[in-house]
N, C-alpha and C positions, 0 to 999 in steps of 0.2 A: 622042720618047716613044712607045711601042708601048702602043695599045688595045686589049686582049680583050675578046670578048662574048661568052655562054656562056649558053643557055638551050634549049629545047623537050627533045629527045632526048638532046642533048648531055650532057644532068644528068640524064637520064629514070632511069640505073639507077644503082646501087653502083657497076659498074665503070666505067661512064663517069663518074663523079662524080673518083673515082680518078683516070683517065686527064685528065681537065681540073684535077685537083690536081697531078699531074707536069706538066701547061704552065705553071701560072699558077705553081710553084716551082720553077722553073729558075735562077734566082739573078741576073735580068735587073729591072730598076726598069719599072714596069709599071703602068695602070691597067686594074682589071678589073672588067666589070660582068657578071653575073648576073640570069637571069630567073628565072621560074618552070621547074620541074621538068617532067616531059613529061607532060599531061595534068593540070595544075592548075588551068591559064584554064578549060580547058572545064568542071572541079567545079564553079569557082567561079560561072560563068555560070550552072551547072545551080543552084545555089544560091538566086539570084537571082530562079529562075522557079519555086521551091517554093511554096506556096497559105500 
């Protein structure tokens, strides 16, 4: 079984979103995991530390 992992930069724009949608549909049986987008942990930290 082939594991993908996908997340920071990788998903950061459109076209890489794109470009990791042509790996992850290659017509191959696959599990795929996904993080966050590039720059969402650190929103979300920001988040955290609002008053």
């Amino acid at each position: 079984m082939i594991i993908q992992k996908f997340g920071g930069t990788s998903v950061g724009t459109a076209s890489r979103m794109k470009h990791v949608a042509d790996l992850i549909n290659d017509g191959t049986d696959k599990i795929v995991v996904l993080n966050a987008a590039s720059g969402t942990t650190n929103r979300l930290v920001e988040i955290t530390k609002a008053p």
